[in-house]
N, C-alpha and C positions, 0 to 999 in steps of 0.2 A: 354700698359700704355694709359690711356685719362686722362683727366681734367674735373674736374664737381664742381661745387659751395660749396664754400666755408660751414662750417657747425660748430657751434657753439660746439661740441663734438671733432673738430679735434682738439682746441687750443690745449690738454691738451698734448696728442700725438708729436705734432711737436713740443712744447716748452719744452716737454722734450728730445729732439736729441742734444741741446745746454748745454756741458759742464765743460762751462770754461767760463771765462768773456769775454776771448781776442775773443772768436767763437762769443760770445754774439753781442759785439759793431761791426764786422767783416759781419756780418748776419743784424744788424739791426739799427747800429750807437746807438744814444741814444734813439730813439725813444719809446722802447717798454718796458723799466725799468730796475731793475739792476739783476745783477746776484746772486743768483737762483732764476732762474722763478719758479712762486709758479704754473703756468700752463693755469692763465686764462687770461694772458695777452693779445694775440690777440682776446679774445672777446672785451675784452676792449677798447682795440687800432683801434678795426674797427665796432663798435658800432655806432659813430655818423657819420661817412663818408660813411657807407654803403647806408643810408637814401637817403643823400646826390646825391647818383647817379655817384658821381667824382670817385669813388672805387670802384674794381670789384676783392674781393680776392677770389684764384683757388684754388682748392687742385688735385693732381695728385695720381691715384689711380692704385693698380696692381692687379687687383683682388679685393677682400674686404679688399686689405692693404693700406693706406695712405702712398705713396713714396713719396712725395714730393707736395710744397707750392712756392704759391708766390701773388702777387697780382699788378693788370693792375689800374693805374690810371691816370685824366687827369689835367698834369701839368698847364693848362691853361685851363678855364671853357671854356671861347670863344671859342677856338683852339678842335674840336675835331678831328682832323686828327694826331696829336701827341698824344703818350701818354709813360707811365716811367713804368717799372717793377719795383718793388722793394718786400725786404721781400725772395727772392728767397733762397730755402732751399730744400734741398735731403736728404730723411732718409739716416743717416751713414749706412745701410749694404748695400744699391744702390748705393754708389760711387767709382769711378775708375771700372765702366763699361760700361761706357756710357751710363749713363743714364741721366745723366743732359743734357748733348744734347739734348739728346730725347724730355726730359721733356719741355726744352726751345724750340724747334721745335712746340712743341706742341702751347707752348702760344703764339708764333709769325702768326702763322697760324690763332690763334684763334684772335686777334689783326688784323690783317691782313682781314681776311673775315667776320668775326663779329661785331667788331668796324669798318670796312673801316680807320684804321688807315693806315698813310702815310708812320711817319716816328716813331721811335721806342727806347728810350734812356732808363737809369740806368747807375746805377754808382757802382763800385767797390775800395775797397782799395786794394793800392799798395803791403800793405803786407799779399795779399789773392791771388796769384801767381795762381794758381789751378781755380780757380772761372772765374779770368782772361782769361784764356786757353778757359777754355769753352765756355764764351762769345765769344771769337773768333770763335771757331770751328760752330757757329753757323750764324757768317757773323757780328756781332759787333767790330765797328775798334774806337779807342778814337776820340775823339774830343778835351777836354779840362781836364783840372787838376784844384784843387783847394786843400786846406790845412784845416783839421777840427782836432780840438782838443777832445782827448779823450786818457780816461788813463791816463791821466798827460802826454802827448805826442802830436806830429803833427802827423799824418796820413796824409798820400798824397791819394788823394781818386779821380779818374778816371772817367771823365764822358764817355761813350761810348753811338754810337748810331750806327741807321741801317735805310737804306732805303726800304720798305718792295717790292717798285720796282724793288728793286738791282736782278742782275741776280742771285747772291749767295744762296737769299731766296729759288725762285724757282727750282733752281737746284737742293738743298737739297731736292728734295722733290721724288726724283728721283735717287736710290740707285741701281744702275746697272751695274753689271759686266761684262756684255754679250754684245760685241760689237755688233751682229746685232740687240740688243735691244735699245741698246743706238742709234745707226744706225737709227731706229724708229722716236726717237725721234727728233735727228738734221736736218730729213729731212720731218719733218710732217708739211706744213706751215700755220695750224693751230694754234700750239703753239706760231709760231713764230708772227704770226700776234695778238694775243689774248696777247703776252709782249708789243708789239709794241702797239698797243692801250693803254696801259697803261703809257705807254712811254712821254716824251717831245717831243723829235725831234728824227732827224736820229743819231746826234750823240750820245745820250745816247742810241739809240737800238744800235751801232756800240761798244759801252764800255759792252753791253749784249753780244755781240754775242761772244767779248774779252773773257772776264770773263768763260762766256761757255763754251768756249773753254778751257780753263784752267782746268775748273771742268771736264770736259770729260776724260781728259787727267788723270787727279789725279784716276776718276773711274774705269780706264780702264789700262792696263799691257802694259809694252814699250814696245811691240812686234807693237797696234794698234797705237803709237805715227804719222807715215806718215799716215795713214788710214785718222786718224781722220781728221789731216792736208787736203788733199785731200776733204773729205765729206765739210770741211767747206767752203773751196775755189772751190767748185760745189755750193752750195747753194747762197752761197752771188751774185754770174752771177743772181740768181733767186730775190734779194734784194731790185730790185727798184719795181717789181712787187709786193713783198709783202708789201712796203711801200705807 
């Protein structure tokens, strides 16, 4: 899977994966008009903000197939170090195999080292359970809640965000089973010093190396659980050097 720019021939394609109303306002609140999309809604809808520069919508591709949409834009003109996902959508026969991970992987990275964005929000409703899951799985934790009306109802709708510093990002990036690969990694002080630069102080490289650890542990089979323990508390004796 990659991401490649948005194209005036995808609307028709991805507005047709929406349907029902309740997937409609769930996918895109009221933003994008009602239900049934006639198909050209997203040119529509991203016509005059593409100009603009504030909006930058993706489309995620598997081959010559269109899997998946979303689009990166900046909440605050000033602020380009933030920015908000929204619009996030997975062709139905790519779901429930991990592919919205993947896909979202993708835009974070591409956020992350293209935009030099910092920090990384969007928002989900509460009665999109599933959607929710995956934001997580991908290092988005809530922040705040707020109440929007739609359908003749309240909607409790989630704001989440992400720091693209957070050790969670980086880790994922790094899918390893093989303890003396992982092994590689935890003890190359390169990597560690190239977080650390990006870093505040020692204490947030000290909540990296946490976090790290954690993710090691989840990559790796409990037979390595003391290993890794060990590997970590060798390396950190080496911590004031690399800081």
């Amino acid at each position: 899977m990659e991401l490649r720019n948005y194209r005036p021939e995808d609307s028709r394609i991805i507005c047709g994966w929406i349907k029902d109303e309740k997937s409609l306002y769930q996918w895109s609140a009221d933003r994008i008009g009602k239900f049934p999309l006639e198909g050209n809604e997203l040119n529509e809808n991203y016509k005059d903000v593409i100009v603009s520069g504030n909006l930058i919508p993706l489309t995620a591709v598997e081959g010559d197939k269109i899997a998946g949409h979303l689009f990166i834009r900046y909440p605050d003109e000033k602020n380009r170090t933030e920015v908000r996902f929204g619009f996030v959508i997975l062709s139905p026969e790519l779901r429930g195999k991990g592919n919205g991970k993947k896909m979202l992987s993708l835009a974070v990275e591409y956020a992350r080292s293209k935009l030099n964005a910092k920090r990384i929000t969007l928002g989900v409703f509460e009665n999109n359970p599933k959607a929710r899951r995956c934001y997580e799985s991908v290092g988005f934790k809530p922040f705040a809640k707020r109440t929007v009306n739609l359908m003749n109802e309240e909607w409790s709708c989630i704001d989440m965000e992400m720091n693209t510093n957070s050790c969670g990002n980086v880790q994922r990036l790094y899918h390893y089973t093989d303890f003396n690969a992982m092994r590689g990694i935890i003890t190359n002080g390169e990597i560690w010093l190239w977080n650390l630069r990006r870093m505040n102080d020692s204490q947030e490289m000290m909540y990296f190396i946490n976090e790290l650890k954690i993710a090691v542990k989840k990559q790796l089979s409990a037979q390595y659980e003391d290993k890794v323990e060990e590997l970590f508390a060798e390396n950190l004796k080496d911590f004031d050097k690399l800081s």
